[in-house]
C-alpha positions, 0 to 999 in steps of 0.5 A, a space after each residue: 477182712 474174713 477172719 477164722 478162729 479154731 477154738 473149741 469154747 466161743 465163750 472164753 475170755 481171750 477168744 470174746 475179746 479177739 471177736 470184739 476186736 476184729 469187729 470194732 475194726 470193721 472185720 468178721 471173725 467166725 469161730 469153729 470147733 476145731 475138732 468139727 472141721 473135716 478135710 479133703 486132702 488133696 493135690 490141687 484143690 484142699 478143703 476144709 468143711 464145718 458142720 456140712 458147709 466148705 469154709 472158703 473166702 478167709 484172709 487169716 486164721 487165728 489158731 487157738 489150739 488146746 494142748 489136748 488136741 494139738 495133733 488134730 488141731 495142727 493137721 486143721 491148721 495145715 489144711 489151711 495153710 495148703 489152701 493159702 490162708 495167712 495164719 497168726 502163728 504157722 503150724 510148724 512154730 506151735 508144734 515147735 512149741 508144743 514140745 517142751 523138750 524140742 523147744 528148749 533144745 532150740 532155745 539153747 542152741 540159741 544161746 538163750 538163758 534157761 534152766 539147767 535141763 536133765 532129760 532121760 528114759 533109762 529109770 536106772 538114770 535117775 541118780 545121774 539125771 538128778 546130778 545134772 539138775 544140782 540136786 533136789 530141790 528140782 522141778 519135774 515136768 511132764 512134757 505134754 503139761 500145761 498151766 502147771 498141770 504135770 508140774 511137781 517139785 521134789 524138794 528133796 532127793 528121795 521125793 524127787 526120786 520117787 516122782 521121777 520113778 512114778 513118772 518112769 513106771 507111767 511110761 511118761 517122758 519127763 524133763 527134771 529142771 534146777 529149782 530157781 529158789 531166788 525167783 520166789 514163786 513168782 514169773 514174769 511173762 513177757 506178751 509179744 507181737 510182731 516181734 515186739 514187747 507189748 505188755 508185762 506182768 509178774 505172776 505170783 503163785 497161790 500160798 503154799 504153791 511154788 507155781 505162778 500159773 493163773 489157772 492155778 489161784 495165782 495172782 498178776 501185776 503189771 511189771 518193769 522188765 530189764 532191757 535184758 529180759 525184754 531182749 530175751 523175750 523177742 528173740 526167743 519169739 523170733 527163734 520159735 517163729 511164734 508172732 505172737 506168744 507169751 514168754 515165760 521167764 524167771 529171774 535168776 542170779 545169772 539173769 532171765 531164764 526161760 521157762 516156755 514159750 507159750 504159742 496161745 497165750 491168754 488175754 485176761 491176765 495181761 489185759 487185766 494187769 496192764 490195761 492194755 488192748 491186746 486183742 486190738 494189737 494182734 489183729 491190727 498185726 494181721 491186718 498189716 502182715 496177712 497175705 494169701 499163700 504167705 507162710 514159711 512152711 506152706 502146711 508142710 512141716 
């Protein structure tokens, strides 16, 4: 198979691991700056052009979209979803995901277990949007965050009534969340393709730091997940419509809470952690399902 990566650094992990895949099963896979392919959109014939040259003749496309560029990154992807290229996750699944507030509100209609979520962008709400959340300590989020970037706690009502309030005065919208004390700075992520759970691990924040992002100096392990948490895991895949994804997720006293639904999950942690091929099992996902002109959404949402 012809296989197509747009990413913007060839030299990270997870990105050299999906290429050593592909290529220890007989298949090519070519990377491209995502912000360097240009279109030509068009009724009947839509192309899509790479330093000069058409970029033609590829059975499936895996996207690995930075969150920066994720409008840009996501009208590349529709291109090619219009010229018929199968794509690992569809762009309508990561939009979906991209937006924390969207994405939990479909989660929830899904009766998935989550935080107790306060949104608002009247700044005169603030006392009430606190109310909502239990009360400080809470964690407030900056939509477009991510890797724990935009993500504070206020652990008492007046911090978190200035957090809220400097967010508001930025002109930033901002999800303010419950503070899950029982889950200890520590995660669970639970690493999903094709509808099933192939690897787990616990992520524990750096000292001091109730974040457990790795980006963040926290450390990973390989976990046992609870029947519930592994249930929970593949339907919130299934309702974000992410075939491969990593699910973020907090042990509670009423059992698992998401926390996101990551759409480009990394490979070094979880490869790390459990000792499991991971970039194989994604392309052998795509060597089972990619199909021409496959994809629910044909580019179009």
């Amino acid at each position: 198979m012809k296989l197509l990566m747009l990413a913007r650094n060839p030299n990270l992990y997870s990105h050299k691991r999906l290429v050593e895949a592909a290529e220890a099963r007989g298949h090519t896979l070519d990377i491209v700056n995502t912000l360097r392919v240009y279109m030509n959109i068009t009724s009947h014939r839509p192309e899509a052009f790479y330093n000069g040259q058409k970029l033609t003749g590829y059975d499936a496309i895996i996207p690995r979209i930075g969150a920066s560029i994720t409008q840009y990154g996501l009208a590349v992807l529709r291109q090619f979803e219009m010229m018929g290229v199968w794509p690992l996750n569809e762009s309508v699944a990561i939009g979906r995901s991209r937006d924390k507030l969207r994405s939990m509100q479909i989660l929830a209609r899904a009766g998935l277990g989550l935080p107790v979520t306060a949104f608002a962008h009247d700044p005169k709400a603030t006392d009430e949007v606190l109310k909502i959340a239990g009360g400080a300590p809470v964690v407030i989020k900056l939509l477009e965050g991510t890797q724990g970037i935009g993500v504070v706690l206020g652990d008492t009502e007046r911090s978190a009534r200035s957090v809220i309030e400097a967010f508001r005065g930025a002109n930033v919208n901002i999800l303010v969340q419950e503070f899950i004390k029982e889950a200890g700075s520590t995660d669970i992520r639970a690493f999903v393709v094709g509808g099933k759970v192939v690897g787990t691990m616990k992520r524990t924040g750096a000292e001091g730091d109730f974040r457990s992002n790795l980006h963040r100096g926290g450390s990973a392990a390989t976990v046992k997940i609870t029947p519930e948490e592994r249930s929970t895991a593949v339907r919130a895949a299934a309702k974000m419509g992410l075939n491969v994804c990593g699910v973020d997720m907090l042990r509670s006293n009423h059992g698992p809470v998401i926390m996101e639904v990551n759409s480009s999950p990394g490979l070094e942690g979880m490869e790390g952690a459990t000792g499991k091929d991971i970039a194989g099992m994604i392309i052998q996902h795509i060597e089972t399902h990619a199909k021409p002109h496959k994809t629910k959404t044909k580019g179009t949402g």
